[in-house]
PQR file of N, CA, C, O and H, with PARSE charges and radii, in Angstrom:
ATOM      1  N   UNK A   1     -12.285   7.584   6.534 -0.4000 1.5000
ATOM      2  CA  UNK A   1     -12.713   6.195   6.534 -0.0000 2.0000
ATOM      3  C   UNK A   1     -14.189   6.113   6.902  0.5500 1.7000
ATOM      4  O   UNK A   1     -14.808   7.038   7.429 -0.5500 1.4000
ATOM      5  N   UNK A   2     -14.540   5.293   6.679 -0.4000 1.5000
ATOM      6  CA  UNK A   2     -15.667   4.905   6.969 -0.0000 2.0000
ATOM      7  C   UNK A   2     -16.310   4.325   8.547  0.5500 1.7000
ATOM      8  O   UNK A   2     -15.728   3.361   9.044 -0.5500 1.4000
ATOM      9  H   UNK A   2     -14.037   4.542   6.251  0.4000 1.0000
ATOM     10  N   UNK A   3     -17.703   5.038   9.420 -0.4000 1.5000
ATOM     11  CA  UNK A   3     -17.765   5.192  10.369 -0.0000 2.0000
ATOM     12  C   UNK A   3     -17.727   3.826  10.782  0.5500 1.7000
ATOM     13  O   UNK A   3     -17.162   3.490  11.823 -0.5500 1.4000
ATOM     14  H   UNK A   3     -18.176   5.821   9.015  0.4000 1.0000
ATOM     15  N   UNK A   4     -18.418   2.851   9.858 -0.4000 1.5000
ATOM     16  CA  UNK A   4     -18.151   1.426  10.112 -0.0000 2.0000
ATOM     17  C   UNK A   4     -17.207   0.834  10.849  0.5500 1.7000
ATOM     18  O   UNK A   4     -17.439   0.106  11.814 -0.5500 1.4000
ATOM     19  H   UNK A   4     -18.876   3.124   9.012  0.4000 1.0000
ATOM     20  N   UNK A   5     -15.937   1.172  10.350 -0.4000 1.5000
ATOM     21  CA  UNK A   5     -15.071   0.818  10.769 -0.0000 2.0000
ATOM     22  C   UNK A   5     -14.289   1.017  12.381  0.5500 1.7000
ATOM     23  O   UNK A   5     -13.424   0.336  12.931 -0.5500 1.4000
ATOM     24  H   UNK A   5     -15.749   1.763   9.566  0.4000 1.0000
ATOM     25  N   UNK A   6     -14.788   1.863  12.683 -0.4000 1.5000
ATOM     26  CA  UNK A   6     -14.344   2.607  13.860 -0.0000 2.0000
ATOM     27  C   UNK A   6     -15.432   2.110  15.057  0.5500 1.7000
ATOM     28  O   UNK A   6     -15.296   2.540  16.202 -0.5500 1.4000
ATOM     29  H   UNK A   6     -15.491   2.416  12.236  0.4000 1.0000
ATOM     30  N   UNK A   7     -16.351   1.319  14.764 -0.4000 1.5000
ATOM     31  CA  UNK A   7     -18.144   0.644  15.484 -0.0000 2.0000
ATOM     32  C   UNK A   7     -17.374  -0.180  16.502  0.5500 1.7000
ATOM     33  O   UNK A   7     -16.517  -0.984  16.135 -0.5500 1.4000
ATOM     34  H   UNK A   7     -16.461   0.969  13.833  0.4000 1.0000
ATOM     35  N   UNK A   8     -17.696   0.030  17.862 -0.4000 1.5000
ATOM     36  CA  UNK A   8     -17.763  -1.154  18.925 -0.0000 2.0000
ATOM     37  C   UNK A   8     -15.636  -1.414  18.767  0.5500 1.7000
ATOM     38  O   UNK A   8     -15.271  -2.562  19.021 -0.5500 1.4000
ATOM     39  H   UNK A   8     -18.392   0.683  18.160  0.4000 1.0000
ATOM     40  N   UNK A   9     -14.801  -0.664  18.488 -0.4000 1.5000
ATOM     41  CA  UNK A   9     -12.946  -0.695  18.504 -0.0000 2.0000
ATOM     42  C   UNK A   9     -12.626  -0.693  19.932  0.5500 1.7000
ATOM     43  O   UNK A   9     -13.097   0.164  20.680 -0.5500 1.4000
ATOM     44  H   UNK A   9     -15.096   0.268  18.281  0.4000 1.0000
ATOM     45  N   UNK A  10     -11.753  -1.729  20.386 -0.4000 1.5000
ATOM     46  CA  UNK A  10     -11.332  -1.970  21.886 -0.0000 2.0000
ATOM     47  C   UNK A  10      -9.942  -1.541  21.522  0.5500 1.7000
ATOM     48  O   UNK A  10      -9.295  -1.359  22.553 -0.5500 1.4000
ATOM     49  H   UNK A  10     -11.371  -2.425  19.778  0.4000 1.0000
ATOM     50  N   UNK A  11      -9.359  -1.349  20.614 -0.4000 1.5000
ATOM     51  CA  UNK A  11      -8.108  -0.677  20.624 -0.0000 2.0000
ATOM     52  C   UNK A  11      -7.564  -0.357  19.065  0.5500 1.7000
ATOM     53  O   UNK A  11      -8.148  -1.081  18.259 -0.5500 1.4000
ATOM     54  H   UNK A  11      -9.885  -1.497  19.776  0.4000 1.0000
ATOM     55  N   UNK A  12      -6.553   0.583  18.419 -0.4000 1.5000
ATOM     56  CA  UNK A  12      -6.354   1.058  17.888 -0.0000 2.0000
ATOM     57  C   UNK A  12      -5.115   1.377  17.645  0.5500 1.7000
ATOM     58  O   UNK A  12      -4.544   2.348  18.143 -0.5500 1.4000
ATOM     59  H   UNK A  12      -6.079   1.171  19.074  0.4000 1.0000
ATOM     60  N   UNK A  13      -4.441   0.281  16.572 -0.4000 1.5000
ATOM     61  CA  UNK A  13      -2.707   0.449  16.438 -0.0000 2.0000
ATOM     62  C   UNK A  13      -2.338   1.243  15.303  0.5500 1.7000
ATOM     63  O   UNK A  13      -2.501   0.868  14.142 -0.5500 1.4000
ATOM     64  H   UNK A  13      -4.904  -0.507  16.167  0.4000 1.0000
ATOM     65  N   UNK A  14      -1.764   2.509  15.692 -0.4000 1.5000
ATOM     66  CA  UNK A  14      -0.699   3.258  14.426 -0.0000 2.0000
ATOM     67  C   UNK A  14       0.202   2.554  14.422  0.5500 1.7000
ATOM     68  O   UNK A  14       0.541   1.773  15.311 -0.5500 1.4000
ATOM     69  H   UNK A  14      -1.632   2.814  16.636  0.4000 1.0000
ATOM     70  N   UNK A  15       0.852   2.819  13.087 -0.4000 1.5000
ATOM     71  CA  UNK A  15       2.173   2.509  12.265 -0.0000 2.0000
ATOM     72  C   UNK A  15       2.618   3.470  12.180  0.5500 1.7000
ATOM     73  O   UNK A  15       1.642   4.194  12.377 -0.5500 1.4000
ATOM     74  H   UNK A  15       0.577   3.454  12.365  0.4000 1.0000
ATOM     75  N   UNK A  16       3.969   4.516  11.917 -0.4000 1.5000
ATOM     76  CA  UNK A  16       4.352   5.318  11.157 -0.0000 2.0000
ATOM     77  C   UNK A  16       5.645   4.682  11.280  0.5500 1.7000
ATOM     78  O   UNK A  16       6.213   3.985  12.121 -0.5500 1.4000
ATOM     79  H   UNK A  16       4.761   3.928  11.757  0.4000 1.0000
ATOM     80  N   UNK A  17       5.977   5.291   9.853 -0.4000 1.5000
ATOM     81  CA  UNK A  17       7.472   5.469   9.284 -0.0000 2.0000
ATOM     82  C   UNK A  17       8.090   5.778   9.798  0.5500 1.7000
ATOM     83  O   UNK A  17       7.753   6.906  10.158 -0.5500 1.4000
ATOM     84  H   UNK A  17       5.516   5.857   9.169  0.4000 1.0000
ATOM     85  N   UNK A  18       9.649   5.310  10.476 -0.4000 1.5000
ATOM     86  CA  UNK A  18      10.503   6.232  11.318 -0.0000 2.0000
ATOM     87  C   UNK A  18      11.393   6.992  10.126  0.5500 1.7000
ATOM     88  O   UNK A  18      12.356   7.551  10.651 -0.5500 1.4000
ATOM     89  H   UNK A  18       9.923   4.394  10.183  0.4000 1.0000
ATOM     90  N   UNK A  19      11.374   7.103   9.267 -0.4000 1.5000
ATOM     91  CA  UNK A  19      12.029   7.190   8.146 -0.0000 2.0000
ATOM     92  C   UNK A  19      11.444   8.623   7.445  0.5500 1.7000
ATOM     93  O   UNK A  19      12.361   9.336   7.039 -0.5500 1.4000
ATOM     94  H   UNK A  19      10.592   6.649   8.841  0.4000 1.0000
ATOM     95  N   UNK A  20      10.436   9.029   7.286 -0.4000 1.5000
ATOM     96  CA  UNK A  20       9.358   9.328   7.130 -0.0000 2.0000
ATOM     97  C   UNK A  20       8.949  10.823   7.820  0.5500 1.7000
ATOM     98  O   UNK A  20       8.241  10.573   8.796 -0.5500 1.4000
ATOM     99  H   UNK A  20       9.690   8.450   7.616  0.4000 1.0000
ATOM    100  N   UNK A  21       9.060  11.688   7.731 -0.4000 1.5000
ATOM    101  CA  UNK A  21       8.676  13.463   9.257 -0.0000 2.0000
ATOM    102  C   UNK A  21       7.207  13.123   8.623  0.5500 1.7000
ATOM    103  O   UNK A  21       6.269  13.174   9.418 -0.5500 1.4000
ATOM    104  H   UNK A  21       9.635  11.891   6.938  0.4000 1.0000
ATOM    105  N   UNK A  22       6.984  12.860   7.572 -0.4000 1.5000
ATOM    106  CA  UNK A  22       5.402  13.538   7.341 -0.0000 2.0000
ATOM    107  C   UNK A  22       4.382  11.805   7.381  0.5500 1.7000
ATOM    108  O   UNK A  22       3.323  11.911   6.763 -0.5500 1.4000
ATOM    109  H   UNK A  22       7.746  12.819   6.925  0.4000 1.0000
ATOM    110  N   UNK A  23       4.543  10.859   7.796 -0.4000 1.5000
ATOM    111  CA  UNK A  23       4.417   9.806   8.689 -0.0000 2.0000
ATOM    112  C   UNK A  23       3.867  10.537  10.222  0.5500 1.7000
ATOM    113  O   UNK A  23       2.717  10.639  10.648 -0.5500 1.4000
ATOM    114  H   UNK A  23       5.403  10.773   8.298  0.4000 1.0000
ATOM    115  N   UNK A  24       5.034  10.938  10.771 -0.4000 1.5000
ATOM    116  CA  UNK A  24       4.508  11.512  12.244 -0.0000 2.0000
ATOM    117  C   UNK A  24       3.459  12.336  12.431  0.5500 1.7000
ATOM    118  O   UNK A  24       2.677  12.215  13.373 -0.5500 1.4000
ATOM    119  H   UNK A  24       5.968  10.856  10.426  0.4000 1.0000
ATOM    120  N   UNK A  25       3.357  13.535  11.229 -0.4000 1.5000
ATOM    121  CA  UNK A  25       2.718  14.510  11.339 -0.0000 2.0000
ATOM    122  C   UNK A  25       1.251  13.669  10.873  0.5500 1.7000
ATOM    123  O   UNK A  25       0.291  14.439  10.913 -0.5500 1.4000
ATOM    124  H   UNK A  25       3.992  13.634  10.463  0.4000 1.0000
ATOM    125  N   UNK A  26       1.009  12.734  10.589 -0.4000 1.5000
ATOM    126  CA  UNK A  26      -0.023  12.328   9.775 -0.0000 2.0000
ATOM    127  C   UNK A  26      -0.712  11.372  11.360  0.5500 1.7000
ATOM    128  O   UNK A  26      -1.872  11.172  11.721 -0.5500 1.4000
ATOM    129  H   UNK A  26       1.788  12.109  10.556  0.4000 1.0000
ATOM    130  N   UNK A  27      -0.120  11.196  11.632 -0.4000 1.5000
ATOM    131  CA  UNK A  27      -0.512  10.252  13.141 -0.0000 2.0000
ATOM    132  C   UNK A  27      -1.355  11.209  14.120  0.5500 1.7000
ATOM    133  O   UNK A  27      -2.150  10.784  14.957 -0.5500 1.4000
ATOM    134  H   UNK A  27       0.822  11.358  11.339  0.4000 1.0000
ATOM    135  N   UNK A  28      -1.050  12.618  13.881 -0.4000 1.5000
ATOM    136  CA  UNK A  28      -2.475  13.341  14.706 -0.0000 2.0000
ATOM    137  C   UNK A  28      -3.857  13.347  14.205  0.5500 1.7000
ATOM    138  O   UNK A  28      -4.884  13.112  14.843 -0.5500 1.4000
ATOM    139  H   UNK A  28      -0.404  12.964  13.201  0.4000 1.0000
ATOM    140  N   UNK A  29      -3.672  13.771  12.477 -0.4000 1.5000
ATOM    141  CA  UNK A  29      -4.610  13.229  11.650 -0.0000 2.0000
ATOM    142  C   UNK A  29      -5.224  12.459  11.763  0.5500 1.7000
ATOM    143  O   UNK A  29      -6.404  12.724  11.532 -0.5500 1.4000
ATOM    144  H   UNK A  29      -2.839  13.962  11.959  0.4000 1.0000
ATOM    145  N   UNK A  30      -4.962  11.282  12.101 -0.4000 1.5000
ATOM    146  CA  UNK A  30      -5.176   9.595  12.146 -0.0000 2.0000
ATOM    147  C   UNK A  30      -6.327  10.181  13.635  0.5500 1.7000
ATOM    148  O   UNK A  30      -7.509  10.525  13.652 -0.5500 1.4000
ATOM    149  H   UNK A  30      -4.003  11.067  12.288  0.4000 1.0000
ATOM    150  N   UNK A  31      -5.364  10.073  14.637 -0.4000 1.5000
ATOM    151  CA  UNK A  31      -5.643  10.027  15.834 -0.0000 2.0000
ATOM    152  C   UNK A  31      -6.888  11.098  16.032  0.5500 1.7000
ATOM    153  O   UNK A  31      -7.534  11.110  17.079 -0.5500 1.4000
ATOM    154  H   UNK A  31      -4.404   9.793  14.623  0.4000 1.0000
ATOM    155  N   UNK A  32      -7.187  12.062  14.852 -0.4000 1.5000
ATOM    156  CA  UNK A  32      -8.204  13.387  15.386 -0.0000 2.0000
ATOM    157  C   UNK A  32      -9.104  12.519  14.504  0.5500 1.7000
ATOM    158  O   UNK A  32     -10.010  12.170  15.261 -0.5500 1.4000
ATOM    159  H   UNK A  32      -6.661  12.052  14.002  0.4000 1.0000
ATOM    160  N   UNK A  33      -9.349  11.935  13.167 -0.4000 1.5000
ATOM    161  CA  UNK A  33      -9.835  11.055  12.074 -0.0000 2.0000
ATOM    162  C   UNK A  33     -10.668  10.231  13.364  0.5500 1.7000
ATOM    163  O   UNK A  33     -11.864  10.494  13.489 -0.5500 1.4000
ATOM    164  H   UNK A  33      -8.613  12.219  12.552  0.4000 1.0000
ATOM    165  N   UNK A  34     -10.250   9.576  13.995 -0.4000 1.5000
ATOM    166  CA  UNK A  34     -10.302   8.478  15.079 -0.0000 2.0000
ATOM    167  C   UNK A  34     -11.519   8.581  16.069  0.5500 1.7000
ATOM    168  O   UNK A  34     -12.418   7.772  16.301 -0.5500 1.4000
ATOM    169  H   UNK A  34      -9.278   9.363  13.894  0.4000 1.0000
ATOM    170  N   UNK A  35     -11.249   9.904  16.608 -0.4000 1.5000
ATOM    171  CA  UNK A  35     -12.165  10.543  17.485 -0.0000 2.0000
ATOM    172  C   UNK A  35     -13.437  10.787  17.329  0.5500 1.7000
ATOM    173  O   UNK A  35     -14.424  10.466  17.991 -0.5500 1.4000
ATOM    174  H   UNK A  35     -10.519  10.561  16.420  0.4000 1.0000
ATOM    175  N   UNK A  36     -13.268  11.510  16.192 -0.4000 1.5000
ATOM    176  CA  UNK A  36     -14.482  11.885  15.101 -0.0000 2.0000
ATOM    177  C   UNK A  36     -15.821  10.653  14.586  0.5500 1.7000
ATOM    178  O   UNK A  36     -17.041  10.679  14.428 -0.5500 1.4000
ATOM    179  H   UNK A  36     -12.467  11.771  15.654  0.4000 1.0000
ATOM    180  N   UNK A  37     -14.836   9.767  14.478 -0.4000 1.5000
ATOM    181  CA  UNK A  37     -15.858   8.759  14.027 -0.0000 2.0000
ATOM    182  C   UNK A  37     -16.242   7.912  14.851  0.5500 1.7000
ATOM    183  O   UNK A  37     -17.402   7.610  14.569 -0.5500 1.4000
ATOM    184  H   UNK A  37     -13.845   9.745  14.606  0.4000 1.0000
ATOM    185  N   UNK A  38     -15.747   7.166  16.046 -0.4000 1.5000
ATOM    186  CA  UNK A  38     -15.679   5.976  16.797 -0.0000 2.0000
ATOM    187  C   UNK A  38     -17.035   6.616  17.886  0.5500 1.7000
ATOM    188  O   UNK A  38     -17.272   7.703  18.414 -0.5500 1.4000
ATOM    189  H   UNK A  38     -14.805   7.412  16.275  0.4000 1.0000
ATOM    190  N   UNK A  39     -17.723   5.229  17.848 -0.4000 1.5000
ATOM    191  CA  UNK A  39     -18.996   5.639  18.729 -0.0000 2.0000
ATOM    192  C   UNK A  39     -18.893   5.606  19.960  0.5500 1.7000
ATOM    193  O   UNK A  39     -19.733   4.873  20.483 -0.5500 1.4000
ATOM    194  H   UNK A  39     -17.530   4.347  17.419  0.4000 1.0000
ATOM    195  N   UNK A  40     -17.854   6.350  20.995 -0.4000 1.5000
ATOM    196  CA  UNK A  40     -17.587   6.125  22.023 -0.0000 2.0000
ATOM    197  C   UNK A  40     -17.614   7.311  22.677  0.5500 1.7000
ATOM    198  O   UNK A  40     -17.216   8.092  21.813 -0.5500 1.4000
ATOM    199  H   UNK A  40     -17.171   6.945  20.570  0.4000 1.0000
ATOM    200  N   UNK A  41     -17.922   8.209  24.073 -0.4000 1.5000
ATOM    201  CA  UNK A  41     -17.926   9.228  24.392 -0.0000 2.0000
ATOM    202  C   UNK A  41     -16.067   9.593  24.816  0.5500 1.7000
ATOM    203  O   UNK A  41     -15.240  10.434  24.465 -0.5500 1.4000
ATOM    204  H   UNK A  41     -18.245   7.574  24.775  0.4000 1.0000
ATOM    205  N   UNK A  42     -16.104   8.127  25.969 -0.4000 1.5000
ATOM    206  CA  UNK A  42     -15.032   8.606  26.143 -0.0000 2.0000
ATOM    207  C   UNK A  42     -13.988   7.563  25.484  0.5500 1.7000
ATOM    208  O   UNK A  42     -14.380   6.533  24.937 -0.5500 1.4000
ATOM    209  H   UNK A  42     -16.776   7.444  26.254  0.4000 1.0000
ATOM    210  N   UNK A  43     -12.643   7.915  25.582 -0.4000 1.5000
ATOM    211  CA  UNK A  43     -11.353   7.149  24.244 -0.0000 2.0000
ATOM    212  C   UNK A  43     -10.927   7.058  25.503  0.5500 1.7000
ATOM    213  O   UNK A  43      -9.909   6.471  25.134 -0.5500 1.4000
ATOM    214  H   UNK A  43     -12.325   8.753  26.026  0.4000 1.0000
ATOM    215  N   UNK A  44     -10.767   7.121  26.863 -0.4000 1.5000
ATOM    216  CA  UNK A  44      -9.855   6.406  27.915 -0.0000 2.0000
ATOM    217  C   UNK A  44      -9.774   4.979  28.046  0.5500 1.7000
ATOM    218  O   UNK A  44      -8.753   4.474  28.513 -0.5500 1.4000
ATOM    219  H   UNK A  44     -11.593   7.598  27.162  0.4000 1.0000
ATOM    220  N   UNK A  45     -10.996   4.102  27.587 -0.4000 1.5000
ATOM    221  CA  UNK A  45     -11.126   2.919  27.920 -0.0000 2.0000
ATOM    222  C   UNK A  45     -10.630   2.416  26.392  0.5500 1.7000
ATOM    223  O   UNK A  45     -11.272   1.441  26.002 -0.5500 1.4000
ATOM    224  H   UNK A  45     -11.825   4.512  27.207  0.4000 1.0000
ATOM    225  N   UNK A  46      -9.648   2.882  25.498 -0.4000 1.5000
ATOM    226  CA  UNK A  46      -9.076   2.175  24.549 -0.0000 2.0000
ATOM    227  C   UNK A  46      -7.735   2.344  24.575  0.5500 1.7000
ATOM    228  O   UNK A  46      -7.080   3.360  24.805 -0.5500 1.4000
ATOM    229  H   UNK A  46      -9.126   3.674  25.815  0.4000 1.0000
ATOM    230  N   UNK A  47      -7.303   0.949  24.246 -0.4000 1.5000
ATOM    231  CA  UNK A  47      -6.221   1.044  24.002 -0.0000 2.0000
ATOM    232  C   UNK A  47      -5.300   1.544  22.469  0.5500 1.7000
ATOM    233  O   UNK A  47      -5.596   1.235  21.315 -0.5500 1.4000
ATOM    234  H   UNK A  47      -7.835   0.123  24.060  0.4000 1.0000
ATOM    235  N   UNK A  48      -4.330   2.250  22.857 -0.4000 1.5000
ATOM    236  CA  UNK A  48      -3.716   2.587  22.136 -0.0000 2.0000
ATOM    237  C   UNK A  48      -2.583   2.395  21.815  0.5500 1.7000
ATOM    238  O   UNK A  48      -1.729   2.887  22.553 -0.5500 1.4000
ATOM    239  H   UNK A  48      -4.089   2.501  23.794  0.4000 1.0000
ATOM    240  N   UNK A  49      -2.047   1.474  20.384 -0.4000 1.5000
ATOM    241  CA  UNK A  49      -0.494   0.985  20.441 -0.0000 2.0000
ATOM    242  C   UNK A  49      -0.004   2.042  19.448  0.5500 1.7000
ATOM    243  O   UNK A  49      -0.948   2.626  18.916 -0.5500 1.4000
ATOM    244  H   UNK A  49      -2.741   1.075  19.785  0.4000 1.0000
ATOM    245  N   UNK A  50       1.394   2.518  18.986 -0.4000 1.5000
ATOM    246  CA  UNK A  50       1.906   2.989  18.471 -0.0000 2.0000
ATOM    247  C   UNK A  50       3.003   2.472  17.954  0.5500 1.7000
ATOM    248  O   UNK A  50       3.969   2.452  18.716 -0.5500 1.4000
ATOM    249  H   UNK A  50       2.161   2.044  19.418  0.4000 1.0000
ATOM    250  N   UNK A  51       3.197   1.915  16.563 -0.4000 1.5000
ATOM    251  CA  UNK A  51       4.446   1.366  15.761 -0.0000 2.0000
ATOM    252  C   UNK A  51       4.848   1.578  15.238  0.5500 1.7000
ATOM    253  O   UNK A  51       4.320   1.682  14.130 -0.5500 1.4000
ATOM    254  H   UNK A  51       2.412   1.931  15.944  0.4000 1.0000
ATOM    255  N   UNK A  52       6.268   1.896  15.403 -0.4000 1.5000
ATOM    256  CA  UNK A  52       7.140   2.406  14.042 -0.0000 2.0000
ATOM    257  C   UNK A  52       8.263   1.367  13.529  0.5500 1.7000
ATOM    258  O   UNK A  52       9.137   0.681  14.059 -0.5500 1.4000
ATOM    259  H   UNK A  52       6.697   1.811  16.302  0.4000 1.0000
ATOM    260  N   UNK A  53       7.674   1.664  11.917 -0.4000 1.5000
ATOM    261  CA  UNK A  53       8.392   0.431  11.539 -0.0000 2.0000
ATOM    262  C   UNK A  53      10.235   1.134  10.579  0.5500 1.7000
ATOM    263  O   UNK A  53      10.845   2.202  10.631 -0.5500 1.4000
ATOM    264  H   UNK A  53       6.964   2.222  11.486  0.4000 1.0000
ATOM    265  N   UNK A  54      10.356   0.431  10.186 -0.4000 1.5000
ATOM    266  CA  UNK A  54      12.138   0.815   9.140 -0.0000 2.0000
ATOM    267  C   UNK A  54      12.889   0.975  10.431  0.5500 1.7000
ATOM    268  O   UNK A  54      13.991   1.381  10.061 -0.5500 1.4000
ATOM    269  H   UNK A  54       9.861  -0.437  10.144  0.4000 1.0000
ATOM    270  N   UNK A  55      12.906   0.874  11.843 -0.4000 1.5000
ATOM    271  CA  UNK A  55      14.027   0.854  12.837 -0.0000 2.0000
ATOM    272  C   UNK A  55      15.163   0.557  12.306  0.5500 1.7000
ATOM    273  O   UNK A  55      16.098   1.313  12.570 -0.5500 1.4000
ATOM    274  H   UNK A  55      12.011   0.544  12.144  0.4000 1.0000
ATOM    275  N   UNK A  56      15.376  -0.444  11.546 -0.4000 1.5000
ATOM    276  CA  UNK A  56      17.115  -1.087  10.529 -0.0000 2.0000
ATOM    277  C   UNK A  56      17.516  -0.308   9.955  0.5500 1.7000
ATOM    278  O   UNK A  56      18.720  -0.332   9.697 -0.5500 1.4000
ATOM    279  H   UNK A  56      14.617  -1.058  11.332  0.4000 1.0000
ATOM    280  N   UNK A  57      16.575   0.896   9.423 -0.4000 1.5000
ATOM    281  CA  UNK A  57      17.357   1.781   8.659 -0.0000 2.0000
ATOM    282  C   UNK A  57      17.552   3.393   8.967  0.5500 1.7000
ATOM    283  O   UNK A  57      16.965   4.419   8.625 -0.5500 1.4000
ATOM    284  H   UNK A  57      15.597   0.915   9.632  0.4000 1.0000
ATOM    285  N   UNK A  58      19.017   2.974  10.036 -0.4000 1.5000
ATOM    286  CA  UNK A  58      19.308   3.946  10.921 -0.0000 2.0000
ATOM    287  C   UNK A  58      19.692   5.134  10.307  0.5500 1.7000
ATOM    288  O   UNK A  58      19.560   6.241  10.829 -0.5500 1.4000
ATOM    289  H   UNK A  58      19.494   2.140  10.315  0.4000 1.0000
ATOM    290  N   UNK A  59      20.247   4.886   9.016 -0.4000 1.5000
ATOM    291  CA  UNK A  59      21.155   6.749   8.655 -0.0000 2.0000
ATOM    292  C   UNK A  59      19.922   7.277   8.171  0.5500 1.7000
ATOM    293  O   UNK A  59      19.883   8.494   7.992 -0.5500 1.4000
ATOM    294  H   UNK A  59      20.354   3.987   8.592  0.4000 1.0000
ATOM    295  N   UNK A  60      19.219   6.806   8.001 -0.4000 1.5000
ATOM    296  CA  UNK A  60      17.582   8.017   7.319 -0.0000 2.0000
ATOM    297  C   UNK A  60      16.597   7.686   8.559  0.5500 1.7000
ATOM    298  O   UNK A  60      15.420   7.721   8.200 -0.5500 1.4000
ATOM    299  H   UNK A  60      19.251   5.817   8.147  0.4000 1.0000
ATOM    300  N   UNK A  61      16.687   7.528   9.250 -0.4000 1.5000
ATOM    301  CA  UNK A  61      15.997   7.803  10.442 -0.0000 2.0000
ATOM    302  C   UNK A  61      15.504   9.423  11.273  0.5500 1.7000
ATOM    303  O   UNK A  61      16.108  10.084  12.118 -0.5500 1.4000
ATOM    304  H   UNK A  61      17.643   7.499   9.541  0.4000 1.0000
ATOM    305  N   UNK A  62      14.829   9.539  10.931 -0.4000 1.5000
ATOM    306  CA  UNK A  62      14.168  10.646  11.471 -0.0000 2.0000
ATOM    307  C   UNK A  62      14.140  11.099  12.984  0.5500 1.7000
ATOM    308  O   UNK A  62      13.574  10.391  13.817 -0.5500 1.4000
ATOM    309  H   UNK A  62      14.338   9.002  10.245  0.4000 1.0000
ATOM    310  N   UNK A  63      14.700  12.176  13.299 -0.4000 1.5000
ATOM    311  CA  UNK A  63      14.579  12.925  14.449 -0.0000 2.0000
ATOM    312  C   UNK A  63      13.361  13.181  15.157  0.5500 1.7000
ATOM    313  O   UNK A  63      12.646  14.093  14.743 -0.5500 1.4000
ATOM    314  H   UNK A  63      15.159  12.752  12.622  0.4000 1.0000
ATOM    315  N   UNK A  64      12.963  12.424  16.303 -0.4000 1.5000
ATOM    316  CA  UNK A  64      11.577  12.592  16.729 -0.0000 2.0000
ATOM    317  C   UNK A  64      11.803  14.174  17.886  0.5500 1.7000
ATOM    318  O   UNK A  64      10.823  14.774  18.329 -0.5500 1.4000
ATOM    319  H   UNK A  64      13.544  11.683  16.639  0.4000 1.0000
ATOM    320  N   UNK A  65      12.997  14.523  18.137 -0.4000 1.5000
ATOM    321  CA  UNK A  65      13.166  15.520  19.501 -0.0000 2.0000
ATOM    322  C   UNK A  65      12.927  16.762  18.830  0.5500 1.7000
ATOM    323  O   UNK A  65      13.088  16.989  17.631 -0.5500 1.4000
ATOM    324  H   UNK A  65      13.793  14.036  17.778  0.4000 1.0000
ATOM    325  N   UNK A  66      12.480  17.633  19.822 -0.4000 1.5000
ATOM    326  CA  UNK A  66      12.376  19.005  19.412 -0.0000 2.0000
ATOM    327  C   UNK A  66      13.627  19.915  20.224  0.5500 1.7000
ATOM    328  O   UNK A  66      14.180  19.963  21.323 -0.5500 1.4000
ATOM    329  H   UNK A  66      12.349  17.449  20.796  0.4000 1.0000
ATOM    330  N   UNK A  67      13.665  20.726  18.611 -0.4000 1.5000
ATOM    331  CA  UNK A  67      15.344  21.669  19.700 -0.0000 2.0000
ATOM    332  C   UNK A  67      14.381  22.480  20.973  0.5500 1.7000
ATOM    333  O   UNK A  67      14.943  23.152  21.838 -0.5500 1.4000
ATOM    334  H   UNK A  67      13.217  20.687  17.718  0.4000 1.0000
TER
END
Protein backbone atom coordinates (compact mmCIF):
# COMPACT_ATOMS: atom_id res chain seq x y z
CA UNK A 1 0.00 0.00 0.00
CA UNK A 2 0.81 3.14 -0.21
CA UNK A 3 2.98 5.09 2.54
CA UNK A 4 0.20 7.67 2.48
CA UNK A 5 -1.94 5.77 3.92
CA UNK A 6 -0.32 4.56 6.95
CA UNK A 7 0.71 8.95 7.74
CA UNK A 8 -0.20 10.27 11.29
CA UNK A 9 -2.75 6.20 12.03
CA UNK A 10 -3.98 6.24 15.79
CA UNK A 11 -5.12 2.76 15.27
CA UNK A 12 -5.36 -0.07 12.92
CA UNK A 13 -8.28 -2.72 12.46
CA UNK A 14 -7.67 -6.31 10.80
CA UNK A 15 -10.39 -8.38 9.47
CA UNK A 16 -9.70 -11.96 8.72
CA UNK A 17 -11.80 -14.75 7.67
CA UNK A 18 -12.55 -17.26 10.32
CA UNK A 19 -13.36 -19.50 7.55
CA UNK A 20 -10.34 -18.90 5.76
CA UNK A 21 -6.25 -20.61 7.33
CA UNK A 22 -4.68 -18.41 4.67
CA UNK A 23 -6.74 -15.15 6.01
CA UNK A 24 -4.71 -15.75 9.34
CA UNK A 25 -1.51 -16.35 7.80
CA UNK A 26 -1.94 -13.11 5.78
CA UNK A 27 -2.57 -10.96 9.07
CA UNK A 28 1.32 -11.11 9.87
CA UNK A 29 1.84 -9.85 6.40
CA UNK A 30 -0.57 -7.09 7.02
CA UNK A 31 0.82 -6.45 10.43
CA UNK A 32 4.85 -6.61 9.12
CA UNK A 33 3.29 -4.40 5.69
CA UNK A 34 2.17 -2.01 8.68
CA UNK A 35 5.38 -1.49 10.39
CA UNK A 36 7.29 -0.88 7.41
CA UNK A 37 5.42 1.96 6.28
CA UNK A 38 3.72 3.94 9.21
CA UNK A 39 5.80 7.00 10.29
CA UNK A 40 6.05 6.10 13.78
CA UNK A 41 9.18 4.80 15.75
CA UNK A 42 7.36 3.20 18.20
CA UNK A 43 3.67 0.98 17.38
CA UNK A 44 2.98 0.82 21.35
CA UNK A 45 1.00 3.96 21.31
CA UNK A 46 -1.49 2.33 18.61
CA UNK A 47 -4.16 0.74 18.87
CA UNK A 48 -4.81 -2.42 17.56
CA UNK A 49 -8.31 -4.17 16.83
CA UNK A 50 -8.56 -7.56 15.37
CA UNK A 51 -11.89 -8.92 13.50
CA UNK A 52 -13.01 -11.90 12.42
CA UNK A 53 -15.81 -12.02 10.45
CA UNK A 54 -18.21 -15.50 9.03
CA UNK A 55 -18.51 -16.44 13.06
CA UNK A 56 -22.32 -17.97 11.73
CA UNK A 57 -20.61 -20.20 9.77
CA UNK A 58 -19.58 -22.71 12.27
CA UNK A 59 -18.94 -26.20 10.32
CA UNK A 60 -16.14 -24.42 8.06
CA UNK A 61 -14.72 -22.60 10.70
CA UNK A 62 -11.21 -22.79 11.03
CA UNK A 63 -9.04 -24.08 13.84
CA UNK A 64 -7.06 -21.21 15.33
CA UNK A 65 -5.12 -23.84 18.18
CA UNK A 66 -1.94 -25.39 17.63
CA UNK A 67 -1.53 -29.29 18.44
Amino acid sequence: MNKMYFRGVHGVVLVCDLCDSESFQDLEVWMSDFAENCDREELSDIAFVLLGNKHDIVKSKVSTATP
